[in-house]
N, C-alpha and C positions, 0 to 999 in steps of 0.2 A: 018187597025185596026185588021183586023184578021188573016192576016202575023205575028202582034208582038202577038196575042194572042198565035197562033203555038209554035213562037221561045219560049215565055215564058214557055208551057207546055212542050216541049223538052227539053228544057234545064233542067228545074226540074226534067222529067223522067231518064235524062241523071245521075244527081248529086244522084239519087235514089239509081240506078243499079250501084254505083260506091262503096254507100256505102254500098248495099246489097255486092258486088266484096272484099271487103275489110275487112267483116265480118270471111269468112273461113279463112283468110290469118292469120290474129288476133290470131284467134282458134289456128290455125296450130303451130302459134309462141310460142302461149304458152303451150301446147304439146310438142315443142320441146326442151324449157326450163324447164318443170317438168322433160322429160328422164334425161337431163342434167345431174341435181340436183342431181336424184335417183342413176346414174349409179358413182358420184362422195360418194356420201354415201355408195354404196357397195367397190368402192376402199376404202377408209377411213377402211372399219369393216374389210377389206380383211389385211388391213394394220395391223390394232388394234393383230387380231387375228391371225398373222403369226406367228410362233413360235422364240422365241429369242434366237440366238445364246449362246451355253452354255459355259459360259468363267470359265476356268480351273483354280482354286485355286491353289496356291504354297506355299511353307514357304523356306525361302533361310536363311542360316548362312553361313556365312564367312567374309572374309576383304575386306577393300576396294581398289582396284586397281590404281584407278583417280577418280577426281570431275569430270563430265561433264557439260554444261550449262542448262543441265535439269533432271541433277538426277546423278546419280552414275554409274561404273564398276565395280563388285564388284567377286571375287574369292571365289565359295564355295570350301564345303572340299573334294570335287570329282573333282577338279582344273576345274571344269567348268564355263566359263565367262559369265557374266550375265551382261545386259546392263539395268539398272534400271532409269524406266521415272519415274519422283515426280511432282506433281501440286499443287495448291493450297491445294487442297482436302486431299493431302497427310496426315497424322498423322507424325510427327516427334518427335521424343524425341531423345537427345542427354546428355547423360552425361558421369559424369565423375571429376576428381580436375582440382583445378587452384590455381597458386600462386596469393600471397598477390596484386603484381602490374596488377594483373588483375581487381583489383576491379575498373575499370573505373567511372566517373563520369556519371551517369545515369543509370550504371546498378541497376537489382533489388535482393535485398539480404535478406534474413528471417533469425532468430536467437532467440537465449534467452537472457536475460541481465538483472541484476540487477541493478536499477536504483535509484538515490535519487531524491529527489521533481524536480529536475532542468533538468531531461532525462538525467544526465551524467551516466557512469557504476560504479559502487561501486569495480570491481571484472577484471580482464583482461577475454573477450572471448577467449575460446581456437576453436569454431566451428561457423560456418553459410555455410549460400550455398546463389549461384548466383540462381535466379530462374526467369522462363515465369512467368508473373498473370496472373490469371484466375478467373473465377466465382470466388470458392472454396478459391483462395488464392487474394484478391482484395488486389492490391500496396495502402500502406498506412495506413493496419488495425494494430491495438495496441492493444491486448488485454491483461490483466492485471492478469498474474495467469495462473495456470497450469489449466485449466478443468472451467476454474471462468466466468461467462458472461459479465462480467464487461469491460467496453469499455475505450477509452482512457489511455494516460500516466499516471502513478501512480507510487508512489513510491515501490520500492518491484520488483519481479519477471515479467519481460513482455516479451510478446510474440512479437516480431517484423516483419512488412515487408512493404519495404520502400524503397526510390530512394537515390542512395548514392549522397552525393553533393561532397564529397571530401575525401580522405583518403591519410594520411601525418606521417609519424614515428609513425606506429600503430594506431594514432587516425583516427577511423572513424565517418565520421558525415552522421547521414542518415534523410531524410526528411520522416516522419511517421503520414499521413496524415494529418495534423495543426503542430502536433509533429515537432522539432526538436532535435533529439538523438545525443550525442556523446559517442562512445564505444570507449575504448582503448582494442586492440587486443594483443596476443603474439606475441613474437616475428615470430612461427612458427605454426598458427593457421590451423587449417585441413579445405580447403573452397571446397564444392563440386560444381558440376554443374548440373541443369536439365533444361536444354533450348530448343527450337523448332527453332534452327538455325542450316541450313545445312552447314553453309558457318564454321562453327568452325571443321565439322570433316577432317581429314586427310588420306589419302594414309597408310596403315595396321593398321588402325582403326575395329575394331570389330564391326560387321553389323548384323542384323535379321530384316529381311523383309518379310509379307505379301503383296499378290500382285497377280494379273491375268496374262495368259498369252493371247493376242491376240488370236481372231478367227482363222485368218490364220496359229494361229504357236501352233497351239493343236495337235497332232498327238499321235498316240496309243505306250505304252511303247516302244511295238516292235521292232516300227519302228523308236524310236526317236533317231538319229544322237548321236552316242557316241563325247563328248568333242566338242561338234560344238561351234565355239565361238559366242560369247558376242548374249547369248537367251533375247530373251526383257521379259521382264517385267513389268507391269503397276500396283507402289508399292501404294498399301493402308495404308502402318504402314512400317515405318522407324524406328528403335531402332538402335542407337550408341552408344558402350562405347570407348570412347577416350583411346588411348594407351600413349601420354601422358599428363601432365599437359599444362593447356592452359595457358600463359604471353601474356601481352600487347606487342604489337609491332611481337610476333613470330607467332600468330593465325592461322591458315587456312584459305583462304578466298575465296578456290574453283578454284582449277587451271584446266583448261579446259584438254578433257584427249590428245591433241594433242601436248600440253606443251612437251619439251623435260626435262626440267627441275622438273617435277612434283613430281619425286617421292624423289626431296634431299632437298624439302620445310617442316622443322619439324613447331611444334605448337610455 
């Protein structure tokens, strides 16, 4: 009996000192976890607080040399080649005219027209443009009148912009949100273009680009490489004026600049 009383109180003292042993360990652990924490939070502010590489603004004019698969070649007037990346991000604006058979089915087209009760035009158009929607210009709006708030087709004076369904011996038929218009055009009506597609411009196409140059490729006037070719560019604003009219079937659609053939593809 007083053998197992022994082993009983040892054993408890044992299981005591194990957990008194266990206590500092505990401590320790999480002391070494708060440094952790703290020393990842001064990288983090060290990070925050480094100073940002200062990337060097450009403005380039000139032409376009080749499409590339991700932006342009493009020749200023100081015949220096300029290798321009485009991303999503990019701003693009592209214009410029296009013939009559350009007005494909789906594109988006704004105009004036005088209309009778039925959306037909009283008047041959002589003008419209191919255009991007936007906020500002939403496919589909009709408004009625020069300056007028009045919504919808009406008879008289309306402001159009709408999805072409078809265009066949002058007549055009355009979808204008519920609307159904049909305009008869001239023979030789002036259509412009203002699109956010790269793929329409071509090889000595007129270019103005804003854009950064890389960290790595900032260097002091001084010192910067007379004529060094194709300097990168990362463009934030593309503006293009087409050199010449865009047709169906002749368009640009962006030939890579390795193409041997690139520079004898017109619009």
């Amino acid at each position: 009996m007083f053998y197992r009383i022994a082993l009983m109180l040892l054993l408890i003292l044992g299981v005591s000192m194990q957990a008194e042993a266990q206590v500092p360990a505990a401590m320790q652990m999480l002391q070494q976890q708060r440094l952790q924490q703290q020393r990842q939070q001064q990288q983090q502010t060290q990070t925050q607080t480094q100073p940002q590489p200062n990337l060097q603004m450009v403005n380039i004019s000139g032409t376009i040399e080749s499409i590339t698969s991700n932006g342009l070649h493009v020749l200023d007037g100081s015949q220096q080649s300029w290798q321009v990346h485009v991303t999503k991000e990019t701003n693009i604006q592209v214009t410029g005219t296009a013939t009559p058979d350009f007005l494909d089915k789906g594109r988006i087209v704004e105009l004036n027209a005088n209309l009778d009760e039925h959306g037909k035009s009283t008047d041959n158009v002589k003008e419209l443009s191919i255009i991007a929607p936007t906020h500002d210009k939403p496919q589909g709006a009709v408004v009625s009148g020069a300056g007028s708030k009045a919504k919808g087709l009406q008879a008289g004076m309306n402001h159009i912009i709408g999805r072409v369904k078809s265009y066949n011996a002058n007549l055009l038929i355009i979808q204008a949100g519920h609307s159904t218009v049909h305009v008869e055009l001239t023979d030789d009506p002036k259509i412009t273009v203002d699109l956010a597609d790269l793929s329409l411009a071509d090889n000595d196409d007129k270019v103005t680009i804003k854009g950064t140059l890389p960290p790595s490729k900032i260097q002091p006037p001084q010192t910067q490489p007379a004529n060094q070719p194709h300097q990168i560019v990362q463009a934030q604003e593309v503006k293009i004026v087409l050199s010449q009219p865009l047709t169906t079937g002749k368009k640009k659609k962006g030939t890579p600049a390795k193409s041997e053939d690139s520079s004898t593809t017109n619009h």
